[in-house]
C-alpha positions as CSV (number, residue, x, y, z in Angstrom):
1,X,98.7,110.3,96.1
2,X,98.0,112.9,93.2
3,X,97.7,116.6,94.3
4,X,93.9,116.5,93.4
5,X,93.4,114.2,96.4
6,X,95.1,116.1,98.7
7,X,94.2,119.3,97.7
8,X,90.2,117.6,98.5
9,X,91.6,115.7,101.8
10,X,92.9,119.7,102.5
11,X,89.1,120.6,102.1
12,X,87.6,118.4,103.7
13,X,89.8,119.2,106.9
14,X,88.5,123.0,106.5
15,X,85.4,122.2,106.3
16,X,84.9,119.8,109.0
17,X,86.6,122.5,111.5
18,X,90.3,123.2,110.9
19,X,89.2,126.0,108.8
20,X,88.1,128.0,110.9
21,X,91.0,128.4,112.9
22,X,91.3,131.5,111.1
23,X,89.4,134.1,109.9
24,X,89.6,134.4,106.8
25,X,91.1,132.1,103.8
26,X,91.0,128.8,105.8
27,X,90.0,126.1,102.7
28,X,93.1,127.8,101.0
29,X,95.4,127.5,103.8
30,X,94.0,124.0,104.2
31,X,94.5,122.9,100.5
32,X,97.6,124.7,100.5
33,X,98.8,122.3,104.0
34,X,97.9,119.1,102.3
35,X,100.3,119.8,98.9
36,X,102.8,121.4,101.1
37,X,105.0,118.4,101.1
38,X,104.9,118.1,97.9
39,X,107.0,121.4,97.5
40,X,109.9,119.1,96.7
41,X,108.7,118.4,93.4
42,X,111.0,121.6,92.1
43,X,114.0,119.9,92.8
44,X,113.8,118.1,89.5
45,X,111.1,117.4,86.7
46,X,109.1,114.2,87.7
47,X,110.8,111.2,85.7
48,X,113.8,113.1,86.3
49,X,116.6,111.4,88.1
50,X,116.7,113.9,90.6
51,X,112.9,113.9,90.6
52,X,113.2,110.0,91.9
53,X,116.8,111.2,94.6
54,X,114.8,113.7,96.2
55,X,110.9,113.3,96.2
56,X,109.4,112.3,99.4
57,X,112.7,112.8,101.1
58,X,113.2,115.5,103.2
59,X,109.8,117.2,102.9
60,X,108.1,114.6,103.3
61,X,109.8,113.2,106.7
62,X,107.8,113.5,110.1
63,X,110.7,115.2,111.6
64,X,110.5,118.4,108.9
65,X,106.8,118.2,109.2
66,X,106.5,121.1,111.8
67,X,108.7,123.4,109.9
68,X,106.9,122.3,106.3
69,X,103.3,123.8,108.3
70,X,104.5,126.8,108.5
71,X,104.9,127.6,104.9
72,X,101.2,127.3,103.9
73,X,100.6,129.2,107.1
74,X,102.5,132.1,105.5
75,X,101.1,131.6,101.8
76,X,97.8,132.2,103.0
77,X,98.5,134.9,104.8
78,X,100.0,136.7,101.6
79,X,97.0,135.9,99.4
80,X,94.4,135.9,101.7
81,X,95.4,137.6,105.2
82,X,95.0,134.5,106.8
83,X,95.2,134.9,110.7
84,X,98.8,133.3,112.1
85,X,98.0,131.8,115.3
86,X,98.6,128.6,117.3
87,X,95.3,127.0,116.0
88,X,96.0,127.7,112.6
89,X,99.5,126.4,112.8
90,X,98.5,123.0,114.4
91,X,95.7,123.0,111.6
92,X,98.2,123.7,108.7
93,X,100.1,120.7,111.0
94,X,97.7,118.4,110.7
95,X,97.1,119.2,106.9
96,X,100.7,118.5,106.2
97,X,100.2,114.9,108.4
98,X,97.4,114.0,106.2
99,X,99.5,114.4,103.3
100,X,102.2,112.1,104.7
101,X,99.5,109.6,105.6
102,X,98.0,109.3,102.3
103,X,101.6,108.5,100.5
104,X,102.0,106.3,102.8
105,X,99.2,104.5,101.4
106,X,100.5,103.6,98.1
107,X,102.9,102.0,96.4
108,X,105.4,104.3,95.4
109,X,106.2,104.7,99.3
110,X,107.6,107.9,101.7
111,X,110.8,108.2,103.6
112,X,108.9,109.1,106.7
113,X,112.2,108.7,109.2
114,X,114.6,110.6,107.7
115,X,117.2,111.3,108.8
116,X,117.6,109.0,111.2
117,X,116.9,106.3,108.3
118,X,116.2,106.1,104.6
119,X,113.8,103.5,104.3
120,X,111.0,103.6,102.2
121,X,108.0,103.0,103.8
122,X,105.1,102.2,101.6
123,X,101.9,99.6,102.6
124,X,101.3,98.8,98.7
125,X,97.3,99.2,99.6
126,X,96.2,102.4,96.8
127,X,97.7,103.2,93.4
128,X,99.0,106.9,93.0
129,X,95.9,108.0,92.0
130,X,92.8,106.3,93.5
131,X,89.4,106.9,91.9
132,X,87.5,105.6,94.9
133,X,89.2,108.2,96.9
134,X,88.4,110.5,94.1
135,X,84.9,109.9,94.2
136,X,84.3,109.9,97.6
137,X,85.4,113.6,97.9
138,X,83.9,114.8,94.9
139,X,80.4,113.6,96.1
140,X,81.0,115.3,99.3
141,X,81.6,118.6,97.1
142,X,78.6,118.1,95.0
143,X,76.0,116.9,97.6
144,X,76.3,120.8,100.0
145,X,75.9,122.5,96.2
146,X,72.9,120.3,94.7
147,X,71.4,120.4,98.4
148,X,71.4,124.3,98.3
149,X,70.2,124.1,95.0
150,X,66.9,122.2,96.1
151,X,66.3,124.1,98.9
152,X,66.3,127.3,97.1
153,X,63.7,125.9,94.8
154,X,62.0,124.6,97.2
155,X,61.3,127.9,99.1
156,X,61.4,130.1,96.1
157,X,64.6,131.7,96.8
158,X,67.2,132.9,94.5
159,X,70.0,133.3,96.7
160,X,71.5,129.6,95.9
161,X,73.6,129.7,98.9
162,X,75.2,126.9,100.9
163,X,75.0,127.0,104.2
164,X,78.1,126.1,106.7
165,X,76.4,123.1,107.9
166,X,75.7,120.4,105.1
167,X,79.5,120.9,104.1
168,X,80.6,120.2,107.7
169,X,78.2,117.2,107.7
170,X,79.9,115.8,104.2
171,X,83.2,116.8,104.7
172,X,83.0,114.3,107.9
173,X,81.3,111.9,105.8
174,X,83.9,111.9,103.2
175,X,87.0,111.4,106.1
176,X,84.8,108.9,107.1
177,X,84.8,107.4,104.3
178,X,88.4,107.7,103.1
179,X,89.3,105.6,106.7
180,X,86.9,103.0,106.0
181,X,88.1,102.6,102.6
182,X,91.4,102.6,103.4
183,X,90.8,100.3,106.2
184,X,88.6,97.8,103.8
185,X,92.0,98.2,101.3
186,X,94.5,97.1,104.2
187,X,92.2,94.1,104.9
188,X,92.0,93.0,101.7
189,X,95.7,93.6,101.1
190,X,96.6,91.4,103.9
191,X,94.3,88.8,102.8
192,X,95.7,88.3,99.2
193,X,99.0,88.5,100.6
194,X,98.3,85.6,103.2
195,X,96.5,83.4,99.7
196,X,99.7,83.6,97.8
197,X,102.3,82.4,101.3
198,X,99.7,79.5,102.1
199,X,101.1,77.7,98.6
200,X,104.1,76.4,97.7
201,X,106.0,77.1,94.7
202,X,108.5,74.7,93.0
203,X,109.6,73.3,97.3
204,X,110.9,76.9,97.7
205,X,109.8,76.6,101.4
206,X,110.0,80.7,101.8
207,X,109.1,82.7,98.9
208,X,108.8,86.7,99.1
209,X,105.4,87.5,98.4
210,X,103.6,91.0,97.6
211,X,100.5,92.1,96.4
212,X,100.1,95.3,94.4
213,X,96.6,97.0,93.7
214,X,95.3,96.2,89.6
215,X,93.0,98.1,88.6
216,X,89.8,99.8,90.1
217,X,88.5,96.7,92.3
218,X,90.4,96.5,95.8
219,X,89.4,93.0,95.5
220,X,91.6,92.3,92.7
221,X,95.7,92.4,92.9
222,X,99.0,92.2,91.6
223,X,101.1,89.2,92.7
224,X,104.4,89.0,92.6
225,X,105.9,85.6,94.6
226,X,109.8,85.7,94.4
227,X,112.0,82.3,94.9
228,X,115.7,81.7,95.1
229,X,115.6,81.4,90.8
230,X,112.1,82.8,89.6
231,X,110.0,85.7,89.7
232,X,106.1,84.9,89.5
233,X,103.3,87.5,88.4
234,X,100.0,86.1,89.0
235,X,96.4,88.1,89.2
236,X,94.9,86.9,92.5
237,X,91.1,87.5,92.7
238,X,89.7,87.6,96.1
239,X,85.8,86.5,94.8
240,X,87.6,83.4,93.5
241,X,90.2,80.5,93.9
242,X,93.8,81.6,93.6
243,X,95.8,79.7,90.9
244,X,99.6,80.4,90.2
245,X,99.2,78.7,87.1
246,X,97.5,81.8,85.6
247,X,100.2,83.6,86.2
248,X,103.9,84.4,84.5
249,X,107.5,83.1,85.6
250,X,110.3,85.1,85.2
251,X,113.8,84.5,85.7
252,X,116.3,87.2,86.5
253,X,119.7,87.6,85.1
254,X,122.6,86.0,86.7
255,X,125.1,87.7,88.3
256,X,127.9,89.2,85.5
257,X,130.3,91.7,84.5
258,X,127.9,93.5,82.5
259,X,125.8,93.5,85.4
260,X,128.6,94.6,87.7
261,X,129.6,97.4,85.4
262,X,126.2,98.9,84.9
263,X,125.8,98.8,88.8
264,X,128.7,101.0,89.5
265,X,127.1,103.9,87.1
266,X,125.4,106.7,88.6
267,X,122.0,106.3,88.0
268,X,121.9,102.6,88.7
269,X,123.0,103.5,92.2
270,X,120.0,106.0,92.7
271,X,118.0,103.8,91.1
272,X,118.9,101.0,93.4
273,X,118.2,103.0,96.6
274,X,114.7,103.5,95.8
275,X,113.6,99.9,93.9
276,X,111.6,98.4,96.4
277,X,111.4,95.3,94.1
278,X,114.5,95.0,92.1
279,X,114.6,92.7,88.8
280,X,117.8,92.3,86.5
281,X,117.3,92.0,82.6
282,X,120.0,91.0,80.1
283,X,119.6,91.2,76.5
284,X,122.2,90.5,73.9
285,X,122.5,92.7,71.1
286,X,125.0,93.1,67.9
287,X,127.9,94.1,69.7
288,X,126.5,94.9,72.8
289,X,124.7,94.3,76.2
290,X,121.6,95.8,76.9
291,X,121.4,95.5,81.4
292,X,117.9,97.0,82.8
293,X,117.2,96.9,86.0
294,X,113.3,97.1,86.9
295,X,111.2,97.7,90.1
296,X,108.0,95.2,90.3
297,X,106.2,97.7,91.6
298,X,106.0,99.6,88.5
299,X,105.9,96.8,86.1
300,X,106.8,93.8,85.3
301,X,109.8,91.9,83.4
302,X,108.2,92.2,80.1
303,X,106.6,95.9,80.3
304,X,108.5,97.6,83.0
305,X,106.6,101.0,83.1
306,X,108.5,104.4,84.4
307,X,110.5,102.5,87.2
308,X,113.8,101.3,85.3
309,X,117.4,101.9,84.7
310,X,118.8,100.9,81.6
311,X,122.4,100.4,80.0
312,X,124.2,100.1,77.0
313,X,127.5,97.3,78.0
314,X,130.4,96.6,75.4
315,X,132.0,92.7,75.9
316,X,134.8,93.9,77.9
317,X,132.8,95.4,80.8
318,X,132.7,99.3,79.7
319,X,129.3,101.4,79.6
320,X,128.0,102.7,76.8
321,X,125.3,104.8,77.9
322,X,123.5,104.5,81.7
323,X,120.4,106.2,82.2
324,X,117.3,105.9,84.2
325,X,114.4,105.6,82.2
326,X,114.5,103.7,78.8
327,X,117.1,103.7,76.7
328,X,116.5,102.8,72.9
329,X,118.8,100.1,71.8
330,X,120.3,99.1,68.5
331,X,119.1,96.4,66.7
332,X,118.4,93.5,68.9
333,X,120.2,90.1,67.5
């Protein structure tokens, strides 16, 4: 998820109890718990190469997660003299869980078992950034303030203050929430996913089948049904009848030397250990071949987003140019 959310999901766990595990500067060491993963974001820019290698690697594993806790642990004691304690730590713990739990959410995934494996682990239910979510906590940051508000009024104070209670109350509506949403998400997931495998698509008797959120509605997804020689992206509407026929057919490159040549580069091979969804593109051009690989989950054949690796291929099998991201080609013939 976006560091907005977690720095709110971070919140929300202070204020329902974990912050006051310590004395002083527990929302901070809270927020500070639920980015904390997210620390490997300095080990390249995001879109970077090295942003893709190493994001939600290490950091983000469950078996670095007790040794992640203790950094926000000892940022908060630096800024705000937070208390370092056993309470505090398992709080600064669970911040750091809630973090993992939320990326494991959405599409782009989390390597949560390295290093005993690197798969990516992603249940395809939230986009990166999840205005519901969004909402949910930022009602449950306004409601204690506009509460105080009224009850100063009311009384005829000018103190404005918020007392501890109404933000414990919200803060343990908003987890609330965020589970039942999430929960309501999953449902609905499984349910467009079990629409699209109850047809059948040209006899292809077992067709890979996914369903990505699209747009704001968790009723309404992405599908994407894969055969043995077509790739199908079809919006499936839960509030009405699903119909493949709405949707586009793709058909990915056949195996070739250009192919083979741009999959021994560099940045195809990082690429191809984090695309979930992998599609192969070929497009002729003057005098050369223009090979992208693109993940599904990103995009789709015809406007592949952020998630693609692109390269330039002369006749005889040599690269041009290999990059992840696009590359801008010549002239297409």
């Amino acid at each position: 998820m976006d560091n907005i959310t977690h720095a709110l999901t971070g919140l929300m766990l202070a204020r329902a109890g974990l912050g006051r595990t310590t004395p002083r500067g527990g929302s901070l060491m809270m927020m500070l718990a639920a980015n904390a993963p997210d620390l490997d974001v300095f080990l390249g820019l995001p879109g970077s190469l090295a942003y893709m290698e190493y994001h939600r690697g290490y950091a983000h594993s469950l078996i670095v997660a007790p040794v992640i806790a203790v950094i926000p642990l000892l940022l908060a004691r630096w800024i705000r003299g937070a208390s370092i304690n056993w309470l505090s730590y398992l709080a600064c713990l669970a911040g750091v869980l809630s973090h993992l739990a939320l990326d494991l959410t959405n599409v782009y995934g989390v390597r949560l078992l390295l290093p005993f494996s690197s798969r990516w682990l992603h249940l395809d239910i939230t986009n990166i950034i999840d205005p519901w979510i969004l909402l949910i906590f930022l009602i449950a940051v306004a409601a204690p303030a506009l509460s105080g508000l009224v009850n100063s009024e009311i009384r005829g104070s000018t103190s404005g203050g918020v007392s501890e209670g109404p933000k414990r109350a919200w803060a343990w509506v908003a987890l609330i929430a965020l589970l039942g949403y999430e929960g309501f998400r999953y449902s609905a997931h499984q349910r467009a996913v079990a629409i699209m495998s109850a047809y059948r698509y040209s006899g292809d008797s077992m067709p890979r089948v996914w369903a990505m959120p699209d747009g704001v509605s968790p009723l309404s997804w992405r599908g994407i049904v894969e055969t043995t020689d077509s790739v199908l992206n079809v919006p499936v509407d839960l509030t009405a009848d699903y119909d493949p026929a709405l949707g586009r057919v793709a058909y990915p490159a056949p195996e070739s030397p250009a192919l083979d040549a741009a999959r021994a580069t560099v940045p195809f091979q990082a690429f191809a250990r984090f695309n979930q969804l992998p599609f192969w593109r070929v497009t002729p051009m003057d005098d050369l071949v223009r090979v992208d690989l693109i993940d599904l989950r990103f995009g789709t054949p015809w406007q592949p987003g952020f998630a693609v690796a692109s390269a330039l291929v002369t006749p005889d099998g040599h690269v041009r140019d290999a990059r992840f991201g696009m590359v801008l080609p010549p002239r297409v013939r």
